[in-house]
Phi, psi and omega in degrees: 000154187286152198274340171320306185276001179260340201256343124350281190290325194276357165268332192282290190311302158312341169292323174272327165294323184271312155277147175299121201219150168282126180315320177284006172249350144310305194298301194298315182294327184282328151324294190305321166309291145311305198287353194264314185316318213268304172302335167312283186294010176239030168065031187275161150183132208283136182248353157204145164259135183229110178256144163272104199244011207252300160009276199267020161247001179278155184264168210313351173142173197251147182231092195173157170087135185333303209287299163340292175296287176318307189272001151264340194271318206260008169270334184288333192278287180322313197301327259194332192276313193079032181300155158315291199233088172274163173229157196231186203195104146065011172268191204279130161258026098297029155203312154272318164326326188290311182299287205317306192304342156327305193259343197204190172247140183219152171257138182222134178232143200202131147329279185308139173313160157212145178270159201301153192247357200046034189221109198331320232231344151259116191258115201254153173201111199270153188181190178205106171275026168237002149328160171243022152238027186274345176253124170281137155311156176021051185267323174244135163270015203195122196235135204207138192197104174241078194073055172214342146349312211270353189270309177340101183108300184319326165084023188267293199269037182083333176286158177294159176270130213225105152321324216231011169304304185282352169281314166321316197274309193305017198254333209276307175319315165301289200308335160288345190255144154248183173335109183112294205290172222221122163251103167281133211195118228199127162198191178283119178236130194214224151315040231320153170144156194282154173216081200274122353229042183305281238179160161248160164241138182235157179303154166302329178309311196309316162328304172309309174301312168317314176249028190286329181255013178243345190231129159272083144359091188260328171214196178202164180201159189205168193226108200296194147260043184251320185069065163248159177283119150265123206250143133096060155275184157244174189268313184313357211270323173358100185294160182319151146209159202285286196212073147274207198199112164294142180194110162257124169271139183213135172230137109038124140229356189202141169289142183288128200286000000 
């Protein structure tokens, strides 16, 4: 064995003797301790240790949680809705983008740059959608803008600094989607206020007032700070929260004036 790596196990074993440890990272090590014995003595050989000690008491992966949630309920929407053309605005592209892109094709417009993804069925187009030629009219029936509203202005991702950028970009999110058409649509909700130059958090409610003379409201779900789902609520009914996550269908009723 490398002598790195015997100055290794001998730093990990004095560690469990010497220092106070959480018991399940007590545990883990000593697994680990075994189990490197065990692969030995079965003709196994390590050519470095790297021990993992976090694994095995965690479970199989997180099903919890923002990112989580938005980007299986509203890739499930799509899937099922069939629009002609969605588009998607500033969301994650490894993660909701990635779902849609399984089954269909989405356009994606981003501040930021993207390198080619080789992957057919997603079309990038860079922009700054709080510009006022940054949005096409009627461009789309099918619309997506997922934990990224809150980014807007903030000077985080290259965009200019704006106070008033997420009312600029949902006044753009309308005007590309048409008559009729479904805006999926997703942010933080709390405590309304700015967090420069994380986010903004917004009350749940606030939305209505933004899109009232242009949108219906078709259902609504939130994420708690537990980061569990709660599905098919209202938003006034939203119990307090430190930093959940709104996530709305809202269609299209009156064309922009």
């Amino acid at each position: 064995m490398m002598k790195s790596a015997l100055l290794q196990l001998s730093a990990l074993r004095l560690a469990l003797v010497q220092k106070p440890v959480k018991k399940r990272t007590f545990l883990s090590a000593k697994r680990y301790l075994q189990d490197r014995q065990a692969f030995l003595a079965a003709g196994g050989s390590i050519a470095l240790d790297r021990p993992m000690l976090q694994d095995l008491s965690d479970q199989a992966g997180s099903a919890s949680g923002h990112y989580f949630h938005q980007d299986l309920l509203v890739a499930t929407k799509i899937n099922q809705a069939h629009p002609q053309k969605h588009v998607d605005v500033g969301s994650r592209i490894d993660g909701f983008v990635a779902h849609v892109a399984a089954f269909r094709e989405i356009e994606v417009f981003d501040i930021r740059p993207l390198n080619p993804t080789a992957h057919p069925r997603i079309k990038f187009i860079q922009g700054d959608l709080m510009s006022d030629n940054g949005a096409p009219s009627d461009y789309c029936d099918s619309l997506s803008c997922l934990h990224a509203l809150e980014h807007f202005g903030l000077g985080r991702y290259g965009d200019p600094i704006d106070p008033d950028g997420h009312r600029k970009g949902f006044r753009n999110l309308t005007r590309m989607l048409k008559d009729g058409g479904i805006l999926y649509i997703s942010f933080p909700i709390g405590s309304s206020g700015t967090h420069f130059n994380a986010h903004r958090v917004f009350d749940p409610t606030e939305i209505l007032e933004w899109g009232k003379e242009d949108f219906q409201l078709i259902d609504y779900h939130y994420v708690d700070d537990q980061g569990s789902l709660q599905k098919c609520v209202t938003p006034s009914a939203t119990p307090q929260l430190h930093y959940g996550c709104g996530i709305y269908t809202l269609r299209k009723t009156k064309r922009d004036a």
